[in-house]
C-alpha positions in Angstrom: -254.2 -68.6 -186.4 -257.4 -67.7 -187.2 -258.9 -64.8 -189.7 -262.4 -63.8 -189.9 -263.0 -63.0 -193.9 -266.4 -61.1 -194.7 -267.0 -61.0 -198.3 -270.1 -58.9 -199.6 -270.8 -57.9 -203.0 -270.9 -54.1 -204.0 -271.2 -52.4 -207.6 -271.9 -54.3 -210.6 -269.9 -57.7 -209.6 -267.2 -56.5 -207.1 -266.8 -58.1 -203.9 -265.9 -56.5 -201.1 -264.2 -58.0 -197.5 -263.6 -56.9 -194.5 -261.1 -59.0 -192.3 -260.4 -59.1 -188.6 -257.5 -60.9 -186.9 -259.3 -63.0 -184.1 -256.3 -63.0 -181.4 -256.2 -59.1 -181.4 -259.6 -57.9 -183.2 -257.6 -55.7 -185.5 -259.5 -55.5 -188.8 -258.9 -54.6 -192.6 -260.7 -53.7 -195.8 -259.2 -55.5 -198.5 -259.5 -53.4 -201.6 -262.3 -50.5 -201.1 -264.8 -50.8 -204.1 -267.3 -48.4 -202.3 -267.1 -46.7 -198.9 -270.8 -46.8 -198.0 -271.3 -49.9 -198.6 -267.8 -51.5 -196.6 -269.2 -48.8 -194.1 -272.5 -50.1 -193.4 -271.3 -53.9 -193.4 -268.6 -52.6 -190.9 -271.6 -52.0 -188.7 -274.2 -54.6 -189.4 -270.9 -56.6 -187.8 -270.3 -54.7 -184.9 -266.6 -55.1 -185.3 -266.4 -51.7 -184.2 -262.8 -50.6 -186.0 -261.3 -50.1 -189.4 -257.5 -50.3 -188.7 -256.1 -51.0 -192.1 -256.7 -51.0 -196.6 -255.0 -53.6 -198.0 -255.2 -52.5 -202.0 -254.0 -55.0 -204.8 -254.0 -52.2 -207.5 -254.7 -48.9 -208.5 -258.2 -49.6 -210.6 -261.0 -47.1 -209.1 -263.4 -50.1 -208.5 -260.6 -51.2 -205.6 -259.5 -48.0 -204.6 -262.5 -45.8 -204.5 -263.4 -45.8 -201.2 -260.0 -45.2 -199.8 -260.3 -41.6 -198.9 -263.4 -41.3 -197.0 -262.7 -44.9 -194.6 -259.8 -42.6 -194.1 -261.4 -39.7 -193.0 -264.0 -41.4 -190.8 -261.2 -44.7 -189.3 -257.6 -43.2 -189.8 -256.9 -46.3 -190.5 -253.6 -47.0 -192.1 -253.6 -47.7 -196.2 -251.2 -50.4 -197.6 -251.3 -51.2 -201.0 -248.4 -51.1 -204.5 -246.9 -47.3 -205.2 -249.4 -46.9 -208.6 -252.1 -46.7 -206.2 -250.9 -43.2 -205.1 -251.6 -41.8 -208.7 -255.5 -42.2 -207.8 -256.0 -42.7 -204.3 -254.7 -41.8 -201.0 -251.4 -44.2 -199.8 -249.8 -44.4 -196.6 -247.3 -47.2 -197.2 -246.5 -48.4 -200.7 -245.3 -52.1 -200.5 -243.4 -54.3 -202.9 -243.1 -57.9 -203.5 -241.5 -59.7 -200.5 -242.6 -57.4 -197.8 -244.6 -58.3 -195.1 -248.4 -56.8 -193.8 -249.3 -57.6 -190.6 -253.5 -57.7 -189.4 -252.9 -58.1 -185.7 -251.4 -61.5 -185.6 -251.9 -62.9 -189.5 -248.9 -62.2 -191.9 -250.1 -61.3 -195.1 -246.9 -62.0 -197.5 -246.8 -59.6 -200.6 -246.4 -61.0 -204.1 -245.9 -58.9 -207.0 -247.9 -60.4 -210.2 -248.0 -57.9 -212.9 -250.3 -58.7 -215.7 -253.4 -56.9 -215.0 -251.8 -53.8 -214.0 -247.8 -53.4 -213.5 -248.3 -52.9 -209.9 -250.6 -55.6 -209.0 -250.2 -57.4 -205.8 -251.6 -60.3 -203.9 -252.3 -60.8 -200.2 -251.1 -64.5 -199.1 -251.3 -65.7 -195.6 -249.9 -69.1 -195.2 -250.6 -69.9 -191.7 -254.2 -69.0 -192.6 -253.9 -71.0 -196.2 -255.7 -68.0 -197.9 -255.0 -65.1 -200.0 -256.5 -62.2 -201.6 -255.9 -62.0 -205.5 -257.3 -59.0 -206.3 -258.0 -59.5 -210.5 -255.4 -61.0 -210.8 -256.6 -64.9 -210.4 -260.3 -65.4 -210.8 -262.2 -68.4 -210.1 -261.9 -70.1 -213.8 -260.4 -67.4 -214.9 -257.7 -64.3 -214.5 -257.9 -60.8 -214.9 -257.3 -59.0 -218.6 -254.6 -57.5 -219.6 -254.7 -53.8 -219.2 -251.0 -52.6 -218.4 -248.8 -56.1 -218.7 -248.1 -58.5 -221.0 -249.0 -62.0 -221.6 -245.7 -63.1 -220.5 -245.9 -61.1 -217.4 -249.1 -62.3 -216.4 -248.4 -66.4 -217.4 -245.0 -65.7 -214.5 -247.6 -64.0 -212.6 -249.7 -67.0 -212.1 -247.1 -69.4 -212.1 -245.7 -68.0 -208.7 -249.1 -68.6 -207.4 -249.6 -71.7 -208.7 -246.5 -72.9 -206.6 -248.6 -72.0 -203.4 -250.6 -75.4 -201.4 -254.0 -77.0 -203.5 -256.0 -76.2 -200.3 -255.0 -72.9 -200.1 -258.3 -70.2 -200.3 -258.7 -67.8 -203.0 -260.4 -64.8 -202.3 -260.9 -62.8 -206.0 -262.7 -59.3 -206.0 -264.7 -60.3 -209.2 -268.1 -62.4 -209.3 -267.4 -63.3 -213.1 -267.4 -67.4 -212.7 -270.4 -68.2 -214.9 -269.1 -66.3 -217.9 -265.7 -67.6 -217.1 -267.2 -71.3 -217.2 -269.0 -70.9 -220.2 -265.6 -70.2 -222.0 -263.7 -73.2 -220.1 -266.1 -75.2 -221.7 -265.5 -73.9 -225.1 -262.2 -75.6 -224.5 -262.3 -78.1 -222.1 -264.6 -81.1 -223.1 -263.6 -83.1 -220.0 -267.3 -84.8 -217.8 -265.8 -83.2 -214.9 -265.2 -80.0 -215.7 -269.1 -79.7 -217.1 -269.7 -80.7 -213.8 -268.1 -78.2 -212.0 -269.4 -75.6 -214.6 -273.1 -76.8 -213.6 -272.2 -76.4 -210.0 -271.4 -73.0 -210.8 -274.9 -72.2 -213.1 -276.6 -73.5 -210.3 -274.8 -71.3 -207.1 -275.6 -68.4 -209.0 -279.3 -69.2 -210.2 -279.6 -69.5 -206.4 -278.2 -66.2 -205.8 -274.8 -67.6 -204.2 -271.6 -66.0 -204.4 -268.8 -68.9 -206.0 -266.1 -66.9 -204.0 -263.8 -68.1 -202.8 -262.9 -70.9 -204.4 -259.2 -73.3 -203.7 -255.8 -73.3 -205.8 -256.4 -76.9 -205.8 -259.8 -76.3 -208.0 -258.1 -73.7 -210.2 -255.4 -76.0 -211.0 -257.6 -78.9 -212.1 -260.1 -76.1 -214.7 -258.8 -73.2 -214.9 -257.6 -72.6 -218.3 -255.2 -70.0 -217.6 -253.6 -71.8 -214.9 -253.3 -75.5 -217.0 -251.8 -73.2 -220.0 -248.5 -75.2 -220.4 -247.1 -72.1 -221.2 -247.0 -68.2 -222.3 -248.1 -68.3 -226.0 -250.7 -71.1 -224.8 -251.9 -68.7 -222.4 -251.5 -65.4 -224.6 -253.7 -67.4 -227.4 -256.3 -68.0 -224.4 -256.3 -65.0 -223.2 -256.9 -63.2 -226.2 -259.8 -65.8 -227.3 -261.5 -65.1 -223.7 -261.6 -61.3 -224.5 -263.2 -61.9 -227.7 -265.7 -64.7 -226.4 -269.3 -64.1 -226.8 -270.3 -67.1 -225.4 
């Protein structure tokens, strides 16, 4: 199988992406942080449809565009039930179902934490998902609706998934999210990968997406042994002012 995934950034540090299935040409908007923007990419590409919004939760920044791609596409929008209190729905999914872009599967986990609805996008045969806020490159989204707890199982389930799969996060917060790894993690290879990071974005480079396999080697919330471990880092990340 193969997926085309175009990320752009939009708003203050959002990424946006637009998908297409390459067997049929049948493409998505993943999350819809802002309609002119996923509107004029959808053109610079020439991809010429918009046949489906995959949302991951109900947070304006990923649902904002929804209504207007529908007026001007019809496309079809796919996402958890909580997105319906802010935004347009069509199908409200649960963990376990199935969305299919043309020929790629998407799987649906739940992973509350974030919000209580949260969801993730994971395509095996492709080895990629979409995490939406909940798993960030060095770090994980905060904890606005769930609990610690919920949010350690959360990222446990994805944790179970292949190192080399892709992880596609809506959130271009991996410098700040270094600086606090580091606060924590004294080991030469994770400074390293912390400069690597520095320097992609002094460049201007996005550091999306990054691999499961990388998360699992520096990612604090995803080498927390367990939930108090991770509540304690969460909570220090929130206050960090590093």
């Amino acid at each position: 199988m193969t997926l085309d995934v175009h990320l752009f950034p939009c708003r203050a540090d959002n990424y946006g992406f637009l998908i297409r299935d390459a067997a049929t040409g049948v493409v998505a908007a993943v999350d819809t942080p802002d309609a002119a923007r996923i509107l004029e990419e959808l053109e610079g590409l020439g991809w010429g449809r918009l046949d489906l919004i995959l949302n991951t939760h109900w947070h304006p920044d990923h649902t904002e565009g929804n209504a207007r791609l529908k007026a001007d596409w019809a496309c079809e929008i796919v996402g958890p039930e909580e997105v319906r209190k802010v935004a347009p729905l069509d199908r409200g999914i649960a963990d376990g179902d199935v969305v299919m872009v043309g020929e790629t599967r998407f799987e649906v986990t739940e992973t509350p934490g974030h919000t209580l609805g949260h969801v993730v996008f994971h395509a095996p045969g492709d080895d990629l998902a979409f995490t939406g806020d909940t798993l960030f490159a060095m770090g994980c989204g905060r904890l606005f609706e769930g609990t610690p707890e919920q949010m350690f199982g959360s990222l446990q389930r994805l944790k179970a998934w292949p190192d080399q799969t892709v992880i596609w996060c809506a959130h271009e917060y991996t410098a700040s999210n270094a600086r606090f790894t580091l606060s924590l993690d004294d080991r030469p290879e994770t400074a390293a990968h912390a400069q690597a990071i520095f320097a992609a974005r002094e460049r201007g480079e996005p550091t999306v997406p990054t691999t499961l396999g990388v998360e699992k080697r520096f990612n604090p919330f995803l080498t927390a042994t367990d939930a108090d471990q991770f509540a304690a880092r969460r909570a220090a990340k929130d206050s960090f002012q590093g």
